[in-house]
N, C-alpha and C positions, 0 to 999 in steps of 0.2 A: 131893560132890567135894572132895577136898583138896589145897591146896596150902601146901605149905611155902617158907620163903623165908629165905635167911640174905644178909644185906648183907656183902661185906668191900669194901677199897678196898687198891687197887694201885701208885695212883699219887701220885709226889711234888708237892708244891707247890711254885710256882718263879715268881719275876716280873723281868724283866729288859727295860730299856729307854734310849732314848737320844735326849735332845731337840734337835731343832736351831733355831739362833739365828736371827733375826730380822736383817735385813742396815741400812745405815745411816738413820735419817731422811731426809727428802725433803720438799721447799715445795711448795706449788702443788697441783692440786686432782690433775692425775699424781702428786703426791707422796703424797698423802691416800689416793691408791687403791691407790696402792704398797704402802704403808705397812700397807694393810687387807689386803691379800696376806700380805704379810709375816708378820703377827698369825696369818694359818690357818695358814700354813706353819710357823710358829713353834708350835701348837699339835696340830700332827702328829705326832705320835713314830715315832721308827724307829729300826732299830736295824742302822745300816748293814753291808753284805756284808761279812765277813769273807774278802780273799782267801786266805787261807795256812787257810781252811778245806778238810777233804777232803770236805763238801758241795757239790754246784755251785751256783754265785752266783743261777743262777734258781732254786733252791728254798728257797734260805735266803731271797732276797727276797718269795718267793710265803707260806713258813708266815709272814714276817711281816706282810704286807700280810693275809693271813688274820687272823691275831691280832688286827689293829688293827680288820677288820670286823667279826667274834664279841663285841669287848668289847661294842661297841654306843658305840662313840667317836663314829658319825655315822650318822645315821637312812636307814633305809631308802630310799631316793629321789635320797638328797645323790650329790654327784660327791667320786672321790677326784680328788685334784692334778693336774695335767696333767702328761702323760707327760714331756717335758724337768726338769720340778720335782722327779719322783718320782725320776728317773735321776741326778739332782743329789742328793739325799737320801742315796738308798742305797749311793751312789759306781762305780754300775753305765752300761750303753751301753744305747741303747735298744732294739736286738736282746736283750738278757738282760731287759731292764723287759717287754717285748711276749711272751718269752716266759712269765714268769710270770704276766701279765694274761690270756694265754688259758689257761695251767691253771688258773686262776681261774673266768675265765669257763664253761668244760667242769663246772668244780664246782654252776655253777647262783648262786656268792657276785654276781657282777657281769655287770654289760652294758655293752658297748662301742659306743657310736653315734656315726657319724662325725658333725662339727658338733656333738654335743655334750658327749664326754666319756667315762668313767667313770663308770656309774651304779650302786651298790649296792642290788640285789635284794635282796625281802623271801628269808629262810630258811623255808621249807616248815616247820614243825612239826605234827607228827600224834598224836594220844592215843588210845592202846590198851586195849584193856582186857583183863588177861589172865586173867579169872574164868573167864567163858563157855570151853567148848573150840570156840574157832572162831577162822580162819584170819586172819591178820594182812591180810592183800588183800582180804578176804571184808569185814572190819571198816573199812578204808580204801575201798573201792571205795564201800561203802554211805553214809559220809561226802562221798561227791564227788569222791574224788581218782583222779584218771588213774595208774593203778599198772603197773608193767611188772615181771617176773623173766628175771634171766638166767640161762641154769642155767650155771653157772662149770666145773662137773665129775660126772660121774656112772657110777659106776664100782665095780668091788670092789677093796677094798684091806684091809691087813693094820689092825685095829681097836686104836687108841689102850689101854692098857691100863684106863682109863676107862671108856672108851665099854666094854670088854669086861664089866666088873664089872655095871656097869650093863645091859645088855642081856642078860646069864648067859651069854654065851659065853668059851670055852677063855682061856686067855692066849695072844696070839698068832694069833688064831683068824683070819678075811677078814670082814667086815659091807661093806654097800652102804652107800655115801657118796652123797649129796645135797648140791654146795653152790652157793647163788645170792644173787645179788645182788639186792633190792630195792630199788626206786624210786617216788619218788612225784612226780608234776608234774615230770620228769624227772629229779631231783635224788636222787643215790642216800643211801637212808636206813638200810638194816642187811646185813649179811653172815651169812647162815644158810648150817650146815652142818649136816647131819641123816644121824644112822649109823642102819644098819637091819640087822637079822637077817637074815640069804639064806634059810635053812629058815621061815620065815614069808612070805616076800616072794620066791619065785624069779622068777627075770626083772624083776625090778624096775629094775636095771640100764640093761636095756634099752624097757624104756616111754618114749615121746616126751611131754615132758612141756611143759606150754604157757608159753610167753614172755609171753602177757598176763594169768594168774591163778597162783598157788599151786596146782599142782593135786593136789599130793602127795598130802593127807590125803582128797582127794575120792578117788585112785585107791586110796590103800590099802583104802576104805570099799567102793568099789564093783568094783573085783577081786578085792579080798582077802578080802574079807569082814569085815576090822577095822578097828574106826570107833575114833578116839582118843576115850577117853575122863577119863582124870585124868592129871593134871602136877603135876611136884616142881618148884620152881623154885629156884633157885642165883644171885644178883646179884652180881655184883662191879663195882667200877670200875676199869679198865683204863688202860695205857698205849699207842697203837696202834702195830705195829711198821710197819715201812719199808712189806713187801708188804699189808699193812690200809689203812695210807696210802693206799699210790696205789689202790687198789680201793675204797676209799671216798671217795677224792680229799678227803682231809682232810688237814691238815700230821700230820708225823712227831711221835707222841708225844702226839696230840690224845686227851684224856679218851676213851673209849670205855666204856657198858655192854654188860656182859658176860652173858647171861644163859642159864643151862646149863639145859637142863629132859628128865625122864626122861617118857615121854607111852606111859601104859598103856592097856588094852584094857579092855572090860566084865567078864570076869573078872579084872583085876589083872596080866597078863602083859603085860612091858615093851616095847613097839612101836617106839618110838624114843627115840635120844640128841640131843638136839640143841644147839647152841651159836648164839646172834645176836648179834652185835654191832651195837651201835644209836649214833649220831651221838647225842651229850647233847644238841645244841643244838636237835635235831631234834625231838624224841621225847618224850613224856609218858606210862609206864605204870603203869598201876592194878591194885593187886591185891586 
């Protein structure tokens, strides 16, 4: 089996932040606790809403309250601020703070308990192994993790000039698109789209394909008669754009691997193009 593998990298490096100060001394043992408030909030960065931006205030708040949880500023367990402190921070109301604490929350980053706070949840991270030709959920499920796919679209559409070279169809030519979204422990982990040839794969389009496994390369193998066999692989590091974002509910811009693989047959005939985008924070893959 061979695979080939070229690294590039995509994305700019960039760090920007902004600390807020610590408010006046205080006596007394109220002052002593104040005071030790004071010192976390003082040790919180943020990098308050921009209004005259043309982003809305809850998502500029939310990529950076993400930021601040990814670095690993505060251990999985801890509580961020309380919500009037956070809304003081960022210079925001607590309608825009609440709302970006539930797209937060939706992401899987945090847990919200009433009486106790803002809890930062561990990050799901899952290690793959891309030697084997076997199925990304096949390899997760087998580790323990609760996995779910969504199939996001599936359909014939006119084939990426790419995808066409690679697969030996026309320029211009229609291939069957495959794209879903994976998850693991609810928490969504990569964005796979997968081009396929119609003349190898008719009706494929239309096959119902299952929300709780991968079942692609199972149905290719066992309708088709073609079982994937060897993968080229392609890695890059990426920048995620707006619509990556919100479907992998990551902030605008977040690192993303990128990984293109050409996945042939037992004679060598190229069966699919595929593209996944994997969560860096998420994800450990071996080749």
């Amino acid at each position: 089996m061979y695979f080939g593998l070229i690294i590039q990298s995509k994305i700019p490096i960039r760090s920007t932040g902004f600390q807020i100060g610590s408010g006046r001394p205080m006596m007394g043992e109220r002052g002593r606790a104040l005071k030790s408030s004071a010192k976390k909030i003082h040790q919180f960065q943020a990098v308050r809403v921009d209004p005259d931006s043309p982003v809305p205030a809850y998502v500029q708040l939310e990529q950076d309250l993400r930021r601040h949880i990814q670095s690993g500023a505060q251990p999985f367990g801890s509580r961020l601020p309380p919500e009037q402190t956070l809304a003081r921070l960022y210079g925001v109301s607590r309608v825009t703070l609440r709302q970006a604490l539930q797209r937060l929350a939706d992401a899987g980053l945090i847990s919200r308990r009433r009486n106790t706070g803002t809890i930062i949840t561990a990050i799901p991270e899952v290690t793959l192994d891309l030697r084997p030709m076997e199925s990304v959920t096949s390899q997760l499920r087998q580790a323990g993790y609760q996995t779910r796919v969504e199939i996001l679209d599936q359909g014939i559409q006119t084939a990426p000039e790419e995808t066409a070279a690679a697969l030996q169809l026309d320029v211009g030519g229609n291939a069957i698109v495959v794209r879903r979204l994976l998850s693991a422990e609810g928490s969504p982990v990569s964005l796979i789209t997968s081009w396929l040839p119609p003349r190898l794969f008719p009706g494929l389009e239309s096959v119902l394909l299952s929300s709780a496994e991968d079942s692609l390369w199972s149905v290719l193998a066992t309708i088709y008669q073609r079982t994937p066999t060897q993968g080229k692989n392609i890695l890059e590091i990426i920048s995620s754009s707006v619509q990556e974002a919100e479907t992998l509910r990551v902030g605008f811009g977040s690192p993303l691997i990128k990984l293109i693989c050409v996945i042939t047959d037992p004679s060598g005939v190229p069966i699919e193009h595929s593209t996944a985008l994997w969560i860096t924070s998420k994800v450990r893959l071996h080749f």
